[in-house]
PyMOL commands that place a pseudoatom at each C-alpha (Angstrom):
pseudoatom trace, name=CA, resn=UNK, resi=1, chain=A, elem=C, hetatm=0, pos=[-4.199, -37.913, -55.054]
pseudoatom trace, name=CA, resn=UNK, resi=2, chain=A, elem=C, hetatm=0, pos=[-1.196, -39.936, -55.243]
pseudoatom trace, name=CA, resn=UNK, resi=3, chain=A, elem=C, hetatm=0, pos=[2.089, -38.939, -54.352]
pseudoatom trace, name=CA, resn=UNK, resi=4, chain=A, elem=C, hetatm=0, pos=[5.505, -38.047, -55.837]
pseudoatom trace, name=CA, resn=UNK, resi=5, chain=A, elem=C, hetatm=0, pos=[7.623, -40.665, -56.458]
pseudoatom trace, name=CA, resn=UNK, resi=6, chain=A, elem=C, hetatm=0, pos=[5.292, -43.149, -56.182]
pseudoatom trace, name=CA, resn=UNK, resi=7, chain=A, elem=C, hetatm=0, pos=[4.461, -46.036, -58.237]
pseudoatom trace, name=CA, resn=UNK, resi=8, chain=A, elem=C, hetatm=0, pos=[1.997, -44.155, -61.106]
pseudoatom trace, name=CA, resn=UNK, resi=9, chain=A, elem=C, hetatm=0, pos=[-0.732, -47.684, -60.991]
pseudoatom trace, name=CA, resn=UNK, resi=10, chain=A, elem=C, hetatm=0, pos=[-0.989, -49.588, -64.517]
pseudoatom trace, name=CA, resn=UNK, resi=11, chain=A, elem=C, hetatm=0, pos=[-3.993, -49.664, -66.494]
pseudoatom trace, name=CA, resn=UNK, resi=12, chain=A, elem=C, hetatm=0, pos=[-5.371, -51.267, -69.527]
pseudoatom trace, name=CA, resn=UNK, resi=13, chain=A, elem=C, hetatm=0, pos=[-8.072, -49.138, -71.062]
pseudoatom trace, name=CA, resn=UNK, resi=14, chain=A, elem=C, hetatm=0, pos=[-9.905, -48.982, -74.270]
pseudoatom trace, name=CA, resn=UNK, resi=15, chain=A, elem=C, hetatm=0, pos=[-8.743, -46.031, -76.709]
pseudoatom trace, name=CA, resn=UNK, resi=16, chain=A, elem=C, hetatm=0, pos=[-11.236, -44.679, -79.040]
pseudoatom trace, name=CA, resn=UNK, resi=17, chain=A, elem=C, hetatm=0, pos=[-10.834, -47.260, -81.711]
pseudoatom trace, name=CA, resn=UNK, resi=18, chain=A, elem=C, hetatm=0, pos=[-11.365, -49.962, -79.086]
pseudoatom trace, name=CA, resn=UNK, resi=19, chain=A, elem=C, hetatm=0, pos=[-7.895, -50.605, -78.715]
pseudoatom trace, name=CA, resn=UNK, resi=20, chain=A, elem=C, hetatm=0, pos=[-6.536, -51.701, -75.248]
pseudoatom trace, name=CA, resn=UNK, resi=21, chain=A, elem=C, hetatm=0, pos=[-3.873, -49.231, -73.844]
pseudoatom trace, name=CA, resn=UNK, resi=22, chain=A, elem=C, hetatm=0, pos=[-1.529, -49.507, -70.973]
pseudoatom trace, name=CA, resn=UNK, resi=23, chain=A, elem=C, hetatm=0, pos=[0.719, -47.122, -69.221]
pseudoatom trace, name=CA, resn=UNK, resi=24, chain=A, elem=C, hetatm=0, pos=[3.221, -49.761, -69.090]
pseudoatom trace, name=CA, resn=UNK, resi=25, chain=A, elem=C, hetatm=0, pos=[3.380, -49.447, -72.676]
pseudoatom trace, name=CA, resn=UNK, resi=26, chain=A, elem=C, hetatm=0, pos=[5.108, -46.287, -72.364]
pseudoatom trace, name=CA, resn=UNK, resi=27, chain=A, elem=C, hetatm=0, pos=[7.932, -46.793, -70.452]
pseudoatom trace, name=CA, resn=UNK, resi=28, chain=A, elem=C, hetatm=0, pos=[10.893, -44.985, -71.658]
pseudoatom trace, name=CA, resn=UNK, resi=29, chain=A, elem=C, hetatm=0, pos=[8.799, -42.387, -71.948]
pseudoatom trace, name=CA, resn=UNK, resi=30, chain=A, elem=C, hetatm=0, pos=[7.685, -39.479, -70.016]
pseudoatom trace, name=CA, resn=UNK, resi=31, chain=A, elem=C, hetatm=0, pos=[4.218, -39.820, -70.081]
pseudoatom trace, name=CA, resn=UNK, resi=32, chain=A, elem=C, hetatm=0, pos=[1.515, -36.488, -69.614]
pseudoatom trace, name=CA, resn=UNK, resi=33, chain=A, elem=C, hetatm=0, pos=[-1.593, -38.413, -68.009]
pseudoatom trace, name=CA, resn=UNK, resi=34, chain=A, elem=C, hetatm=0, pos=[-4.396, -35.855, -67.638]
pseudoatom trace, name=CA, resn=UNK, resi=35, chain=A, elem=C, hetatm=0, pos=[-7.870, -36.641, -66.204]
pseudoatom trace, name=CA, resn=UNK, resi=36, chain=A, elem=C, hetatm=0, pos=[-11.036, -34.900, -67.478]
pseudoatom trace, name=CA, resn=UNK, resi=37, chain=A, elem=C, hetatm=0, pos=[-14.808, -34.609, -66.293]
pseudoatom trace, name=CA, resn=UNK, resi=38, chain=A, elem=C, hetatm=0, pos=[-16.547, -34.833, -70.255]
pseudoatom trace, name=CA, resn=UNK, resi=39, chain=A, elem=C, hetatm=0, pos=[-16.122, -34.875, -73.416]
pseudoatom trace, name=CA, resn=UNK, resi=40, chain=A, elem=C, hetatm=0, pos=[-17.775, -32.004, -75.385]
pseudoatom trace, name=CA, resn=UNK, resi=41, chain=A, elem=C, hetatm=0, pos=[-17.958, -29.574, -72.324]
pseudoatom trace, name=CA, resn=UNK, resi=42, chain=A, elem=C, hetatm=0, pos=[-16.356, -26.049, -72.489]
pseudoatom trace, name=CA, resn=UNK, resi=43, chain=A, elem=C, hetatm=0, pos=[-13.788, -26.545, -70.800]
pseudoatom trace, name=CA, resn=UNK, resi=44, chain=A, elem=C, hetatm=0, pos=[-12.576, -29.820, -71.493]
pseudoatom trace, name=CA, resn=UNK, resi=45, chain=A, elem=C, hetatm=0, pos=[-12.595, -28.661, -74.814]
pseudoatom trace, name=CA, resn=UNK, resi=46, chain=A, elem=C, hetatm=0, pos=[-10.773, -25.993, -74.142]
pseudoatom trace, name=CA, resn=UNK, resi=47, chain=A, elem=C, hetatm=0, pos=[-8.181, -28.490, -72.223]
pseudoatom trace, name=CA, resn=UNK, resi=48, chain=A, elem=C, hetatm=0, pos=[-8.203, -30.792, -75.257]
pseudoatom trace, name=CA, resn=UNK, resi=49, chain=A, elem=C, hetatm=0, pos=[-7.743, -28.399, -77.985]
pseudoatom trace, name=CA, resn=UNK, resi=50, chain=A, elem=C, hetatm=0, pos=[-4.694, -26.811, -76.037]
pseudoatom trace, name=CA, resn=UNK, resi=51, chain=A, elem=C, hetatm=0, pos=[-3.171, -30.779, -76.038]
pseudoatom trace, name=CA, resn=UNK, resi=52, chain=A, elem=C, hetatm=0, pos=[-3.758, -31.026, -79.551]
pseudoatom trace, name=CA, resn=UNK, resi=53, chain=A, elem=C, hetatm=0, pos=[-2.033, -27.911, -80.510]
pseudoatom trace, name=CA, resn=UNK, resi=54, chain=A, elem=C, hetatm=0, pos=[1.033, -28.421, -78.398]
pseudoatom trace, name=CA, resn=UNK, resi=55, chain=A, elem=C, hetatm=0, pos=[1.138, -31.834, -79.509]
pseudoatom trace, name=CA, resn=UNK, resi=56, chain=A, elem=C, hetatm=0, pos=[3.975, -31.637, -81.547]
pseudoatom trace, name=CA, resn=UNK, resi=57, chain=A, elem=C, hetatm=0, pos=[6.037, -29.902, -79.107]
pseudoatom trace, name=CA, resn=UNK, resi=58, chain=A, elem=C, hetatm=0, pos=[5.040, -32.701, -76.300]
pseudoatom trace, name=CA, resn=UNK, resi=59, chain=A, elem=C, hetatm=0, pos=[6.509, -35.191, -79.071]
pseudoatom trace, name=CA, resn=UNK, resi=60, chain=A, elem=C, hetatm=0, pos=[9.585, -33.257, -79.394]
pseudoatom trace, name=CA, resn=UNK, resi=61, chain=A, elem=C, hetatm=0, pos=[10.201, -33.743, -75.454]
pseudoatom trace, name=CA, resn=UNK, resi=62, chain=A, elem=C, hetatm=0, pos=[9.386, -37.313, -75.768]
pseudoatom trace, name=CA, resn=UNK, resi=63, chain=A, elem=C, hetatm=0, pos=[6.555, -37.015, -73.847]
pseudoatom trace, name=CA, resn=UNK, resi=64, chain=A, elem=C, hetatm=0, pos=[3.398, -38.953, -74.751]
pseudoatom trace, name=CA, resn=UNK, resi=65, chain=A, elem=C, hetatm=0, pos=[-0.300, -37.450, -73.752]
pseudoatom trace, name=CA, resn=UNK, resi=66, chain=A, elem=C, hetatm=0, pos=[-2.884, -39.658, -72.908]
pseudoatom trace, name=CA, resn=UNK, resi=67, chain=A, elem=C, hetatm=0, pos=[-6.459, -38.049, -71.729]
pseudoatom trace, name=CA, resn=UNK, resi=68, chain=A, elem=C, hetatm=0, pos=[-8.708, -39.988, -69.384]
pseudoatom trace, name=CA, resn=UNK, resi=69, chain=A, elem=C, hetatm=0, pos=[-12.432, -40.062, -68.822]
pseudoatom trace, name=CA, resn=UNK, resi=70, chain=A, elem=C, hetatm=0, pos=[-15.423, -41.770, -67.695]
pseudoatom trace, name=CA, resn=UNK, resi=71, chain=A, elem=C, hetatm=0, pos=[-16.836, -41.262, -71.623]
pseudoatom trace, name=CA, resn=UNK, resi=72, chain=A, elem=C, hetatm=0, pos=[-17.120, -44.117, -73.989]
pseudoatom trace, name=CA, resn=UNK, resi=73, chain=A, elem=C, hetatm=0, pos=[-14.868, -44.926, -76.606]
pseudoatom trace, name=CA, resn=UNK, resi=74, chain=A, elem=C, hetatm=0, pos=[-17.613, -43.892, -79.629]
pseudoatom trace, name=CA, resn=UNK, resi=75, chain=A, elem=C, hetatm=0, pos=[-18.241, -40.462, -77.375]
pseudoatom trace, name=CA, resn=UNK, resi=76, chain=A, elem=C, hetatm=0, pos=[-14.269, -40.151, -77.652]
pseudoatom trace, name=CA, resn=UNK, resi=77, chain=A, elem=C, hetatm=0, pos=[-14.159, -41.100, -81.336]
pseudoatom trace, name=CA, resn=UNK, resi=78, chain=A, elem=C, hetatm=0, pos=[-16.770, -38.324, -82.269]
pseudoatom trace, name=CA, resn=UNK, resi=79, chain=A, elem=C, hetatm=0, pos=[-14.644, -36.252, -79.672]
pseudoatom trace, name=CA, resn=UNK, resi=80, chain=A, elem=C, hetatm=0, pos=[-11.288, -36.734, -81.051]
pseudoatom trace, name=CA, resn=UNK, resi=81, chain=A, elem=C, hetatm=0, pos=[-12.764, -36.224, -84.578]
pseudoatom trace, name=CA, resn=UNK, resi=82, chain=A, elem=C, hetatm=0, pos=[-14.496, -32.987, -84.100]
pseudoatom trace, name=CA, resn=UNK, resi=83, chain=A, elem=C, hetatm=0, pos=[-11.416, -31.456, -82.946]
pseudoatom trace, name=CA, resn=UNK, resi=84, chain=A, elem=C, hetatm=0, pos=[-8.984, -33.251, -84.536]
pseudoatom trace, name=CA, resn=UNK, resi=85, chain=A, elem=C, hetatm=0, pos=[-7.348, -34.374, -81.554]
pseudoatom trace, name=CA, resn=UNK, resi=86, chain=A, elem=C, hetatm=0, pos=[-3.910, -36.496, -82.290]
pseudoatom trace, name=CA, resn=UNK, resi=87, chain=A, elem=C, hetatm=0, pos=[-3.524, -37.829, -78.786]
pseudoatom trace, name=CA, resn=UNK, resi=88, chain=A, elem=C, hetatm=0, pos=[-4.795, -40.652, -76.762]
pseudoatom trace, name=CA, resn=UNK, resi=89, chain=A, elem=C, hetatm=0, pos=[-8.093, -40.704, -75.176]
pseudoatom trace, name=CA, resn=UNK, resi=90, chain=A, elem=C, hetatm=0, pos=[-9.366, -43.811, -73.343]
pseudoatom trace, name=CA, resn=UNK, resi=91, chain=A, elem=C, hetatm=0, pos=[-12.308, -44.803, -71.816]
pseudoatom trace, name=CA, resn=UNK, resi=92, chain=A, elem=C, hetatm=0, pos=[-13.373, -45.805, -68.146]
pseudoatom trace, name=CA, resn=UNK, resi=93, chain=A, elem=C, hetatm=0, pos=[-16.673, -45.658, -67.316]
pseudoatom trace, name=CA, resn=UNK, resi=94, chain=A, elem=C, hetatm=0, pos=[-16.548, -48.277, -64.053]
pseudoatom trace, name=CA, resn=UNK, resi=95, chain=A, elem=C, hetatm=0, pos=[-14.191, -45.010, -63.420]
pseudoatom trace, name=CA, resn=UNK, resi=96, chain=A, elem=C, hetatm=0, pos=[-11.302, -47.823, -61.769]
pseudoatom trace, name=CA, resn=UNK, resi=97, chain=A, elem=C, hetatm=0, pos=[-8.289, -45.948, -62.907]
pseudoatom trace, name=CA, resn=UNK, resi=98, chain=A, elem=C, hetatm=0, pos=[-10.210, -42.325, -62.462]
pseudoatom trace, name=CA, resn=UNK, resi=99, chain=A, elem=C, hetatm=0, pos=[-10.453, -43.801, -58.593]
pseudoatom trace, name=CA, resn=UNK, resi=100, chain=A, elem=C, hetatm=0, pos=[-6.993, -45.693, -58.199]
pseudoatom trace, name=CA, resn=UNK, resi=101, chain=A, elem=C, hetatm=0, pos=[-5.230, -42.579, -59.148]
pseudoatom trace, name=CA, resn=UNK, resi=102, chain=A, elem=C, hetatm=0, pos=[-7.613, -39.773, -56.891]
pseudoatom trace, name=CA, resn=UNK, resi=103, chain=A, elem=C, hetatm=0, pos=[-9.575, -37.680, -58.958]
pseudoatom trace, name=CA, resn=UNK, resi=104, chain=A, elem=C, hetatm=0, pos=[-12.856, -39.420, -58.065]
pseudoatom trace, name=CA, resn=UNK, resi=105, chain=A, elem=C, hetatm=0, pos=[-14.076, -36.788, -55.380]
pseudoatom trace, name=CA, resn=UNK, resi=106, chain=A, elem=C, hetatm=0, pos=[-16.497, -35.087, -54.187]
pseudoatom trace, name=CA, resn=UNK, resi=107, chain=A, elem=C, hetatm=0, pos=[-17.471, -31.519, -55.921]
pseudoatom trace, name=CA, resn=UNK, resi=108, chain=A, elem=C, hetatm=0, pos=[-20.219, -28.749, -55.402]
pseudoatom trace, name=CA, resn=UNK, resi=109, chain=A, elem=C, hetatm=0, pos=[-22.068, -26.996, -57.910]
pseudoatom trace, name=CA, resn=UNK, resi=110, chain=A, elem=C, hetatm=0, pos=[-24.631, -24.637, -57.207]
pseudoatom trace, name=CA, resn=UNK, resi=111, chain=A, elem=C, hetatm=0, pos=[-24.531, -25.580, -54.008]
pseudoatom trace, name=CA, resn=UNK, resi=112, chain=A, elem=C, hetatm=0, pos=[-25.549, -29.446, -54.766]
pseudoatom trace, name=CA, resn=UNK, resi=113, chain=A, elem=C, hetatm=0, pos=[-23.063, -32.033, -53.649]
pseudoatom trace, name=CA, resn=UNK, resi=114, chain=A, elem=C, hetatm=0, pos=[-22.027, -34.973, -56.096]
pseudoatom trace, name=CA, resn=UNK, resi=115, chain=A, elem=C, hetatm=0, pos=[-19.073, -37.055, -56.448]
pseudoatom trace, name=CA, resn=UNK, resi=116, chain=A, elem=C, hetatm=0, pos=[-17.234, -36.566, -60.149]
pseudoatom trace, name=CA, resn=UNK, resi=117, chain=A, elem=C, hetatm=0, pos=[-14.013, -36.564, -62.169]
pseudoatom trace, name=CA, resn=UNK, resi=118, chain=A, elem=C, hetatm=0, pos=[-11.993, -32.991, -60.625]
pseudoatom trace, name=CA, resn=UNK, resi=119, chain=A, elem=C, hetatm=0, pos=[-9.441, -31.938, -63.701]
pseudoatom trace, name=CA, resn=UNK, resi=120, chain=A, elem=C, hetatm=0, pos=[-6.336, -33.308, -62.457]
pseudoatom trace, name=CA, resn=UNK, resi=121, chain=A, elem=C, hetatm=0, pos=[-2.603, -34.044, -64.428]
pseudoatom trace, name=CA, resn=UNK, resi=122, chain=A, elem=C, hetatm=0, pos=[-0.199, -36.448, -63.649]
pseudoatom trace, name=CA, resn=UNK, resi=123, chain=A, elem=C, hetatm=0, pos=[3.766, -36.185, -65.527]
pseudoatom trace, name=CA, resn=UNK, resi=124, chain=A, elem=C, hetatm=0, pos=[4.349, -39.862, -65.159]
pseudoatom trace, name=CA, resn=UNK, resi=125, chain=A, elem=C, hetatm=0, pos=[8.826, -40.457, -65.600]
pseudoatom trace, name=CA, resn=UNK, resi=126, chain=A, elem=C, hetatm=0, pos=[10.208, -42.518, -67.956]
pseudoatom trace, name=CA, resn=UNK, resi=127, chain=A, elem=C, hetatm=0, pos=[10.478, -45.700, -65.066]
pseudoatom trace, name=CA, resn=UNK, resi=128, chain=A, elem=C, hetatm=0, pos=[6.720, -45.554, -64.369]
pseudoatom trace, name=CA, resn=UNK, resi=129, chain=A, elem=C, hetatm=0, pos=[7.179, -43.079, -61.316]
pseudoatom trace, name=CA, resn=UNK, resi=130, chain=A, elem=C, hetatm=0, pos=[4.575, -39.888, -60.452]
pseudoatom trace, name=CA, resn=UNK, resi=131, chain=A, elem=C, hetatm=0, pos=[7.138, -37.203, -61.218]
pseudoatom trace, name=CA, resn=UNK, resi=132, chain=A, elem=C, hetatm=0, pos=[4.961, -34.421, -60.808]
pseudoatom trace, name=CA, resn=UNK, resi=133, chain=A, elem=C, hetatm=0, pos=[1.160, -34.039, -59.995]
pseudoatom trace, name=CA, resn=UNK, resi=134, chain=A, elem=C, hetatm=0, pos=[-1.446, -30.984, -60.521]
pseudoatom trace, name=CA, resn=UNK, resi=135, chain=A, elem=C, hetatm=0, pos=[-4.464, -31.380, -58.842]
pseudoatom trace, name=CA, resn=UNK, resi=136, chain=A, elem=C, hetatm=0, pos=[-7.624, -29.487, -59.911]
pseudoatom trace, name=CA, resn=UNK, resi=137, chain=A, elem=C, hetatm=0, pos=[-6.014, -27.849, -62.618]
pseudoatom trace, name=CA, resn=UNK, resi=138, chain=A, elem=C, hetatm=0, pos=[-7.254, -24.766, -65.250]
pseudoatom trace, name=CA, resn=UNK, resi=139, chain=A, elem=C, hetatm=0, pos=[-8.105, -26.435, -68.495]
pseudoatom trace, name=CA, resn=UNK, resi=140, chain=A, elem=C, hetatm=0, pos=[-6.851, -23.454, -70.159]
pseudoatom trace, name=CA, resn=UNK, resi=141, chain=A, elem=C, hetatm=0, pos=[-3.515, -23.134, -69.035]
pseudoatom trace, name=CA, resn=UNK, resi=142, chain=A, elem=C, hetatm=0, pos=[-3.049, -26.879, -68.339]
pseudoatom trace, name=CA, resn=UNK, resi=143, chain=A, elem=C, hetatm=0, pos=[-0.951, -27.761, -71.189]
pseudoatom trace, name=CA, resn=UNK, resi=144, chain=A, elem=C, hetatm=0, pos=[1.270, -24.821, -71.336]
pseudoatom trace, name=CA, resn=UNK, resi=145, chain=A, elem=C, hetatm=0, pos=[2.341, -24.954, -67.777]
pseudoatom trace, name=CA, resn=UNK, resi=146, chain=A, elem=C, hetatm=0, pos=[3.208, -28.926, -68.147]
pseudoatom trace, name=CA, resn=UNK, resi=147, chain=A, elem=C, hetatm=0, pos=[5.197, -27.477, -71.493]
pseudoatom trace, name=CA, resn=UNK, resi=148, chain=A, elem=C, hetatm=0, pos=[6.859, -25.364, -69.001]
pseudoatom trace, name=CA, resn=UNK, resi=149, chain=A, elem=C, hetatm=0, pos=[7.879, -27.638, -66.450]
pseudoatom trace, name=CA, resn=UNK, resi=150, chain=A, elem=C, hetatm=0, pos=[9.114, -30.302, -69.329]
pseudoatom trace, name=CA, resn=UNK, resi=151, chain=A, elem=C, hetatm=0, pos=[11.482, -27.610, -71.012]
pseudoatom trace, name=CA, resn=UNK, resi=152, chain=A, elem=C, hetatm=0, pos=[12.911, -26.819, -67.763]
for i in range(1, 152): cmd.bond("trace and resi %d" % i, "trace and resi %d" % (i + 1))
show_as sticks, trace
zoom trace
């Protein structure tokens, strides 16, 4: 994981409409980047659908939420339009970004060992600097405790 402070690293990945996003694009804003193992899963859904119904109150704080995942861009469209999610998903499936910013790892399951995406947040400051990071996170309580810390 990366630490406070810090440089958060740039990207440029591809939203679900194919788009190409980068953080740098939102500076001057205080940016909510949240990394998640798969679309359509219970509890990424879960995670989701709590960003999308705080979303209005993230845009009230200025705050911009952007989820990243090793899914494609169509599996994100179909996600995104299930749910009717309003924010930003994008795409990495060399997982690049998923590695430069720690939440590659290793993770059991059953008792079998494989490396994958472990839920992890990131509140990225308005200069491009990690403000705050939440490693292995709840997906269910994610978004109200970043609320939290942002109203503070």
């Amino acid at each position: 994981m990366l630490e406070i402070k810090t440089p958060a690293p740039d990207f440029a990945l591809s939203d679900k409409d194919g788009n190409t996003v980068r953080l740098s694009d939102f500076r001057g804003k205080k940016v909510i980047l949240y990394f998640y193992p798969k679309d359509n899963t219970p509890g990424c859904t879960r995670q989701a659908c709590a960003f999308g119904g705080a979303y209005e109150e993230f845009k009230e704080l200025g705050a911009v939420v952007i989820g990243i995942s090793k899914d494609s861009a169509e599996s994100h469209r179909k996600f995104a339009e299930k749910y009717d999610l309003p924010f930003i998903l994008l795409s990495d499936p060399e997982h690049k970004v998923i590695e430069d910013y720690g939440v590659w790892q290793e993770k059991k399951l059953y008792g079998k060992v494989s490396m994958g995406v472990v839920r992890s947040t990131y509140i990225i400051d308005e200069e491009g600097l990690i403000e705050k990071v939440m490693p292995k996170v709840k997906p269910d309580t994610n978004a109200a405790e970043i609320l939290e810390y942002l109203k503070k």
